[in-house]
C-alpha positions as CSV (number, residue, x, y, z in Angstrom):
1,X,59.9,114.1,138.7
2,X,62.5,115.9,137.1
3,X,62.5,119.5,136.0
4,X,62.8,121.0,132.4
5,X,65.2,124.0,132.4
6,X,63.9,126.3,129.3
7,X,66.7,129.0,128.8
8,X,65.6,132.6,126.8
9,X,64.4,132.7,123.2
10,X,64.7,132.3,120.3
11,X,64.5,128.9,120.4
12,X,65.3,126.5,117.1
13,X,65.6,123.0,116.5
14,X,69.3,122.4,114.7
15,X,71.9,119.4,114.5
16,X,74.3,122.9,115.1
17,X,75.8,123.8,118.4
18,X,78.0,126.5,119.4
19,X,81.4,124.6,119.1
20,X,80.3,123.5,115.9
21,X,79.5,127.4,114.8
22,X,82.5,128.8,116.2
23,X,84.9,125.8,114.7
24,X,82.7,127.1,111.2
25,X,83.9,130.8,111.9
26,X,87.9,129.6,112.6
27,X,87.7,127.3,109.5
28,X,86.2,130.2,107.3
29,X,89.5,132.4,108.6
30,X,92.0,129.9,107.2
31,X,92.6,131.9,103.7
32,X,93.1,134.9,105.3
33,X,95.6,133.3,108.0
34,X,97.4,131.7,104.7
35,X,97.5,134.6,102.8
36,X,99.2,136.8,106.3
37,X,101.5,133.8,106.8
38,X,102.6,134.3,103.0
39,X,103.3,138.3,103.3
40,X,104.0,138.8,106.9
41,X,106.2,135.0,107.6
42,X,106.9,133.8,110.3
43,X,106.5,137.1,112.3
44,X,102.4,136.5,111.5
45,X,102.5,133.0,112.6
46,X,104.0,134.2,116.2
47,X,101.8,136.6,116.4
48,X,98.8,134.6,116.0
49,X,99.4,131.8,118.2
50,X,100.7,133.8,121.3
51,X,97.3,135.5,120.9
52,X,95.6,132.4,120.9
53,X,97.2,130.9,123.6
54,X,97.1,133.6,125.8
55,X,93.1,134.3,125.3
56,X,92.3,130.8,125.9
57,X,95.1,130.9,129.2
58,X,93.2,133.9,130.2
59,X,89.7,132.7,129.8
60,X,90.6,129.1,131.8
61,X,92.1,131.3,134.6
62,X,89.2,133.9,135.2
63,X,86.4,131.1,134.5
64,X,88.9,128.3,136.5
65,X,89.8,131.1,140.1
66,X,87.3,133.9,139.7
67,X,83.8,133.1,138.1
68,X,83.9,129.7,138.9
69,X,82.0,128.5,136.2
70,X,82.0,125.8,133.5
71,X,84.7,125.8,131.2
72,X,84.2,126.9,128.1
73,X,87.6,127.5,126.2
74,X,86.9,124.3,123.9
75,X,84.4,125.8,122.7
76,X,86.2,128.0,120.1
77,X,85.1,131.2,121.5
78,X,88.6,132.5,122.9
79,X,90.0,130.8,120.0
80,X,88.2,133.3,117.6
81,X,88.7,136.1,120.2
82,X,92.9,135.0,119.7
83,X,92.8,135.1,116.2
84,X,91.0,138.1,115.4
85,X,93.0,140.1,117.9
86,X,95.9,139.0,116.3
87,X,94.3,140.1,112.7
88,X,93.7,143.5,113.9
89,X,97.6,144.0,115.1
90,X,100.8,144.6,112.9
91,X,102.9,141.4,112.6
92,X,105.9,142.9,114.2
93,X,103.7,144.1,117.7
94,X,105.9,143.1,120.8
95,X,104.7,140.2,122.2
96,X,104.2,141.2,125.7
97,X,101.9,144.0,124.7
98,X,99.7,141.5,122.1
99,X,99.2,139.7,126.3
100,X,98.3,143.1,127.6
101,X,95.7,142.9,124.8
102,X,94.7,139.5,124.9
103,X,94.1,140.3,129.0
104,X,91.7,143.4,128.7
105,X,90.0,141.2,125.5
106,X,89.1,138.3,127.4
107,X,89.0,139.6,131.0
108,X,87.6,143.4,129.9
109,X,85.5,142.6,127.1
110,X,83.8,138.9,127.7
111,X,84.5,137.7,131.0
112,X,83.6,141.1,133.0
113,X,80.0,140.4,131.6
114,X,79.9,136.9,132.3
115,X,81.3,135.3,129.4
116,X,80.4,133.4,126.2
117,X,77.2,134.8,124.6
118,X,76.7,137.8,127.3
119,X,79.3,140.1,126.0
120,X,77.9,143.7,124.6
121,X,81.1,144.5,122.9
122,X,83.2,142.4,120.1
123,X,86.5,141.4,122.5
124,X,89.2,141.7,119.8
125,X,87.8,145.0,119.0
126,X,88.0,145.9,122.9
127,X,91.6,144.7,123.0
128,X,92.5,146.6,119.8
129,X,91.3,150.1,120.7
130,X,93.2,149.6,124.2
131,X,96.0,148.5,122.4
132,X,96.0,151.7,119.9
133,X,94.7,153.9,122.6
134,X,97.7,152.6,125.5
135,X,100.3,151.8,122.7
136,X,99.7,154.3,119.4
137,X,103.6,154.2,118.1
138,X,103.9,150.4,118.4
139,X,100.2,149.9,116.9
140,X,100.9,152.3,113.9
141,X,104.3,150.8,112.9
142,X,103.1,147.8,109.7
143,X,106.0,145.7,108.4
144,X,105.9,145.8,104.6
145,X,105.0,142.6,103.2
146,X,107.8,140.5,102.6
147,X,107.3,136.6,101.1
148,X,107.9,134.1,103.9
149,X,109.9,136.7,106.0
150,X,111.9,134.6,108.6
151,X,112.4,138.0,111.0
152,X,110.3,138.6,113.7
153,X,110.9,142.2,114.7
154,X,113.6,143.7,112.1
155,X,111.0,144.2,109.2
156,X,111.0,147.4,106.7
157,X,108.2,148.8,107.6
158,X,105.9,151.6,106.1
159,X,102.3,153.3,106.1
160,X,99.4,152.0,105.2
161,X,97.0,152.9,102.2
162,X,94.8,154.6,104.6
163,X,97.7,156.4,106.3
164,X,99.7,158.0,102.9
165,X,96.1,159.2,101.3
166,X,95.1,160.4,104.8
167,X,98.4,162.5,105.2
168,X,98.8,163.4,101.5
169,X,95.4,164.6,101.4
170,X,96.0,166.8,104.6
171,X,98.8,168.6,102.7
172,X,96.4,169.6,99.9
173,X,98.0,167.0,97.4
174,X,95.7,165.4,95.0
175,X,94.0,161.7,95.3
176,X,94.7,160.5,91.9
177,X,98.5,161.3,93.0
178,X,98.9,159.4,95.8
179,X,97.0,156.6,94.7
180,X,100.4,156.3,92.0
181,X,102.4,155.7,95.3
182,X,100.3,152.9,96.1
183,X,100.3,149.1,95.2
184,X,97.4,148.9,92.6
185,X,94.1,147.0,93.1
186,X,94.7,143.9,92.2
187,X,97.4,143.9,95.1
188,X,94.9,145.5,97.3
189,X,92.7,142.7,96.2
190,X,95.4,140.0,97.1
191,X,96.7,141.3,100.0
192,X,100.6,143.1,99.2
193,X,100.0,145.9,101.3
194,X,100.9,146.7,104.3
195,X,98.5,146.8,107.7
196,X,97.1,144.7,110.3
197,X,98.5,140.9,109.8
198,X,95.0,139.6,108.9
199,X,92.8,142.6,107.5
200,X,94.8,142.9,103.7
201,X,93.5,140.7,101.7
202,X,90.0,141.5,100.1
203,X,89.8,138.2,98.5
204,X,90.6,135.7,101.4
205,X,88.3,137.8,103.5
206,X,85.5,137.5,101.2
207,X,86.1,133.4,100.4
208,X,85.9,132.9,104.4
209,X,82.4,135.2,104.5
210,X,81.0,132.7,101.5
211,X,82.1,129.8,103.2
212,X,79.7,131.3,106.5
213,X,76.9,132.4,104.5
214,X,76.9,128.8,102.3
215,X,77.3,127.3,106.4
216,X,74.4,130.0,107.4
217,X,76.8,130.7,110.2
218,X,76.2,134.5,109.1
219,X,73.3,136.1,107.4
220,X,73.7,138.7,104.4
221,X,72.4,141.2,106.2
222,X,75.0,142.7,108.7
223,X,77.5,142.5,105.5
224,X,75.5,143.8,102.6
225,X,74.3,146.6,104.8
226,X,77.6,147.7,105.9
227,X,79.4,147.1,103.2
228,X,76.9,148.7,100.9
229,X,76.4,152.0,102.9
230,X,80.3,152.4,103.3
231,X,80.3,152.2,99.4
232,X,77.3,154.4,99.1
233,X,78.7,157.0,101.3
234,X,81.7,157.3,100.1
235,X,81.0,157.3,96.6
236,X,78.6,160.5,96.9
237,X,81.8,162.1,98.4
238,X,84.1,161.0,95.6
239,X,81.7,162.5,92.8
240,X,81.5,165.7,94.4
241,X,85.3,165.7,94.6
242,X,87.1,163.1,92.9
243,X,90.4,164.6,93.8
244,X,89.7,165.1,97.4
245,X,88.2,161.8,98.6
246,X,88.7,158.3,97.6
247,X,86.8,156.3,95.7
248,X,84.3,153.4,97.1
249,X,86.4,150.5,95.8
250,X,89.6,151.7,97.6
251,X,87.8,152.3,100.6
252,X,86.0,148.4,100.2
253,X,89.5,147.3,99.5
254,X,92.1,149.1,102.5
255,X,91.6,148.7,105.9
256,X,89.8,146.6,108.4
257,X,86.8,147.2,106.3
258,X,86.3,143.7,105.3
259,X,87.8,141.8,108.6
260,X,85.1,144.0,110.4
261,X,82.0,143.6,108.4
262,X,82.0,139.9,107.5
263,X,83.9,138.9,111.2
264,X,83.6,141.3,114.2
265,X,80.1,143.2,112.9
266,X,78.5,140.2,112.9
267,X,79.0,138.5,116.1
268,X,76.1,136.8,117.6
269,X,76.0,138.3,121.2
270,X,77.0,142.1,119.8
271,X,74.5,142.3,117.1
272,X,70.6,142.7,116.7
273,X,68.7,139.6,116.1
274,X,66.1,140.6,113.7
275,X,66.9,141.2,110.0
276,X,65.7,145.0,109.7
277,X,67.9,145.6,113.5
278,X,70.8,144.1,111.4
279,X,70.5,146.0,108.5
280,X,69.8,149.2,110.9
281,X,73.1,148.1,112.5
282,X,75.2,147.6,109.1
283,X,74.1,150.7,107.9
284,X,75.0,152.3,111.6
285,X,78.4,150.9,111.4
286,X,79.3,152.1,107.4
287,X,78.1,155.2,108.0
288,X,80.6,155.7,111.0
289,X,83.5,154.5,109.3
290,X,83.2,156.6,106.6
291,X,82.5,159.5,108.7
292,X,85.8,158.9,110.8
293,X,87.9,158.1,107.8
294,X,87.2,161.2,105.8
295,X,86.6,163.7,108.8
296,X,88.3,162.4,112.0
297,X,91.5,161.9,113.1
298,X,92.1,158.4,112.3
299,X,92.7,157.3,108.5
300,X,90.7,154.0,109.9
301,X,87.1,153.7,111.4
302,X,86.2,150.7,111.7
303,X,87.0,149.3,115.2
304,X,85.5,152.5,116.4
305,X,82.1,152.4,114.4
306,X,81.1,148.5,115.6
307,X,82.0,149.1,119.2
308,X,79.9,152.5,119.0
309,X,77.0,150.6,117.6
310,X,77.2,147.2,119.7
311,X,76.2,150.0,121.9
312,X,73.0,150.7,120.6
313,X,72.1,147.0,119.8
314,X,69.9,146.8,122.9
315,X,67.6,149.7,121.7
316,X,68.0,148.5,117.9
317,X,66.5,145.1,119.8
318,X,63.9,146.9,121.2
319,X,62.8,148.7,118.4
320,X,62.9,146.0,115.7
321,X,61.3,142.9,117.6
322,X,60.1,140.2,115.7
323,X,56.5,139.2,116.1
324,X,55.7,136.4,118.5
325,X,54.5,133.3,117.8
326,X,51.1,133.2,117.9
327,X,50.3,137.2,118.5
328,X,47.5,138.8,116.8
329,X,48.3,140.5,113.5
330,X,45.8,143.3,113.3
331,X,44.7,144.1,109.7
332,X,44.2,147.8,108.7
């Protein structure tokens, strides 16, 4: 008689599967790919495909001559890990250092741990803060956006939002000032800025999170939460000092704010499972990226803040469990 093999809970009965979530999650990034292919050219499309080839060629090789395992590069996982490490890069990053990257994402951050699903830490984000911790100049160096740009590495390029109200504000100039030297925020909305080839645009980022929460690939929670207490922090800080600190809406608008809180913050194996852990973890994750984009060092936060709390998600697990089926609800 044959035996049944019953893996860990939670356990649900779904016509989904995990191909068929992570091909929802690459679909959802298609407006955001189309709108860096339109500012960044051709440079963006290099970019992203050497990242995804080189995650999935790193994945077969560890799972094919070191783990051993079952092959799981069809799935979609390394193909999400490729293109989100590519979002979180400039479009002009030397190719050979985007491998490096795609190496310590896949073998460093997923494959150490035993791969799909058992990962702590988001990849991408593990292979961007080695990137910008190993390679600072060439991770801090955005092309301007340039319509259907044909060159690959002999861009214009300038700082990013982030980076002129960081620096201006650290000379004592005024907010309202250097926000005048900025696009303004209907380009922030639609992308004409410059920074990481997939992070710009506001609106493409928020179509793909619909399209997941209309798919239930993502709950609100991890988003709204995040999101929410970014804007709610920052915006006490603004009306004590308007001239000092940004307002919310710039904030929701520049950065990797939006890449991280509807695409990396909400990854299945590096976030809580119950609601209140999620919200817990959103909140944990605005709250840090405000803190390290008004007070630290960096003008962004946000690759920082998730990794920080994927940390804690074990203990946020722990303390948030959801009851089990059939246990006693004691009244009073």
């Amino acid at each position: 008689m044959g035996k049944l093999t019953v893996s860990g809970s939670p356990h649900f009965h779904t016509e989904e599967s995990v191909s068929k979530i992570m091909y929802g999650v690459i679909f959802s990034l298609i407006p955001a790919m189309l709108v860096s292919f339109y500012f960044f050219g051709l440079a963006a499309i290099v970019v992203t495909l050497t990242a995804v080839v080189s995650c999935m060629a790193f994945e077969y090789l560890i799972q094919k001559y070191l783990i051993r395992g079952p092959l799981t590069i069809f799935y979609g996982s390394a193909i999400i890990t490729g293109v989100l490490l590519a979002f979180n890069v400039p479009a002009n990053l030397p190719l050979g250092i985007l491998v490096i990257g795609s190496a310590v994402a896949i073998g460093m951050g997923k494959m150490t741990f035993g791969g799909l699903g058992k990962n702590p830490f988001n990849p991408a984000l593990v292979g961007r803060v080695f990137l910008m911790i190993s390679f600072p100049v060439q991770m801090t160096t955005y092309p301007r956006p340039t319509a259907f740009s044909t060159q690959l590495t002999d861009a214009v390029t300038g700082p990013t939002p982030l980076t002129v109200i960081k620096d201006g504000l650290s000379r004592g100039e005024k907010f309202a000032d250097l926000l005048a030297q900025l696009p303004d925020y209907s380009n922030l909305l639609l992308g004409n800025i410059g920074g990481s080839v997939g992070e710009v645009s506001a609106i493409a980022l928020l179509l793909g999170g619909l399209y997941m929460l209309i798919r239930k690939i993502i709950s609100w929670h991890i988003p709204m939460a995040y999101l929410g207490s970014a804007a709610v922090f920052s915006g006490i800080f603004w009306l004590i000092s308007p001239e000092t600190y940004p307002d919310p809406v710039f904030h929701l608008l520049t950065g990797g704010l939006m890449l991280g809180a509807l695409y990396m913050a909400t990854d299945y194996s590096t976030s809580p499972m119950a609601p209140r852990g999620m919200i817990v973890f959103g909140v944990g994750c605005g709250l840090l990226t405000m803190i390290i984009r008004l007070f630290g060092a960096y003008p962004e936060g946000v690759a920082f803040s998730i990794l920080i709390m994927n940390a804690f998600v074990p203990l946020i697990n722990k303390g948030f469990k959801p009851k089990r089926f059939g246990e006693e609800i004691k009244n009073g």
